[in-house]
Wavefront OBJ file of the C-alpha trace (Angstrom):
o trace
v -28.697 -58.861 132.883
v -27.509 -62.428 132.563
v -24.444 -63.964 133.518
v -23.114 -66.614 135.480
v -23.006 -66.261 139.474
v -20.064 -67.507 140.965
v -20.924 -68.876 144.505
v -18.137 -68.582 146.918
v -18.143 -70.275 150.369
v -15.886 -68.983 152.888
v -14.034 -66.753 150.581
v -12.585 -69.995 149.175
v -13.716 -71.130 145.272
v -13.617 -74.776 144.568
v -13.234 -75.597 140.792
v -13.037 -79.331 139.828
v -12.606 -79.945 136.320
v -12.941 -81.887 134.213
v -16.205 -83.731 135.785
v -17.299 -86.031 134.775
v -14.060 -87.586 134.162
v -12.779 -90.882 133.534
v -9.137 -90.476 134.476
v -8.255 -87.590 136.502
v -9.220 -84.816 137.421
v -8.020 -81.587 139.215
v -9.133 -79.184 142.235
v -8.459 -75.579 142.070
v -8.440 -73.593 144.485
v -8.867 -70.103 144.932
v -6.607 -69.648 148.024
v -3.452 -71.687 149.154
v -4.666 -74.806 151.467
v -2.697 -75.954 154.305
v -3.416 -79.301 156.247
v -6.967 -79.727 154.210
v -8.456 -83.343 154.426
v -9.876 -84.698 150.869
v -12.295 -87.834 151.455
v -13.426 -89.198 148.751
v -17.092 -91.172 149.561
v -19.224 -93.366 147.547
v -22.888 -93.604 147.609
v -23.250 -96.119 150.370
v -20.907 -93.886 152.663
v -17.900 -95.909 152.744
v -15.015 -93.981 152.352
v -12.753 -94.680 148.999
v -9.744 -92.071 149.427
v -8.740 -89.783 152.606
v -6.144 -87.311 151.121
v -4.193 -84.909 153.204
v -3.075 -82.027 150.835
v -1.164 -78.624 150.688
v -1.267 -76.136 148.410
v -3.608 -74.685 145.596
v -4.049 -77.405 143.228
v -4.662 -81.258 143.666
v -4.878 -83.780 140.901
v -7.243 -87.054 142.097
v -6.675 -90.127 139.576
v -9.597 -92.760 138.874
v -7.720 -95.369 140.363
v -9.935 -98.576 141.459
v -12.336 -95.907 142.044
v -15.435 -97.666 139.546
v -18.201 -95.379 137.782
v -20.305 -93.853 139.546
v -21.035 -91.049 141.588
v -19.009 -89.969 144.674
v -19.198 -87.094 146.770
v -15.950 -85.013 147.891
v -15.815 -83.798 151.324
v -13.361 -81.146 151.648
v -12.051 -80.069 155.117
v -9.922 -77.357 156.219
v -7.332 -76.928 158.922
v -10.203 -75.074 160.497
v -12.507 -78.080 160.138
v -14.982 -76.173 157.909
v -16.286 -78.576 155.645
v -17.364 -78.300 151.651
v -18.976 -81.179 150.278
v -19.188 -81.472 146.156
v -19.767 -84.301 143.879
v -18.145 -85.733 141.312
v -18.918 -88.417 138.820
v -16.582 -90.807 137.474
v -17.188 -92.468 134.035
l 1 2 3 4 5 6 7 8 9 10 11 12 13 14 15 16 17 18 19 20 21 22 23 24 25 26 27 28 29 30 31 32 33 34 35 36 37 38 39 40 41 42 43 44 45 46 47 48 49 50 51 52 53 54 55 56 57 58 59 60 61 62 63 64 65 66 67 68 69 70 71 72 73 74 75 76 77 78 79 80 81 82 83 84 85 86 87 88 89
């Protein structure tokens, strides 16, 4: 057969889309967040964004974030962490 696995981690889908982006883009997720930490790292390590957020959706705007690629470390109120990338253009 073919078709498209859809990895879950923790029971919890992470959808960001659209990315690349060059304005904004959104978070999805599959269940309701409470108290989950968004950092938003470039490629040296240095921290760009730290967003505390609630709920199931989460718009992040470019900002004075340049291009490039950053990674997106995602942290629940149970502290289990999800790291993603995303590239801004």
């Amino acid at each position: 057969g073919t078709g498209i696995y859809n990895l879950q981690v923790d029971n919890n889908s992470i959808i960001i889309y659209p990315n690349p982006f060059t304005s904004q883009t959104t978070i999805t997720f599959s269940e309701e967040q409470k108290n989950t930490t968004i950092k938003i790292i470039d490629l040296l390590g240095c921290v760009v964004k730290t967003i505390t957020f609630t709920g199931t959706q989460l718009t992040i705007e470019k900002g004075e974030m340049n291009d490039g690629i950053y990674f997106l470390q995602i942290i629940d109120g149970n502290k289990q962490v999800v790291n993603r990338k995303i590239v801004v253009q």
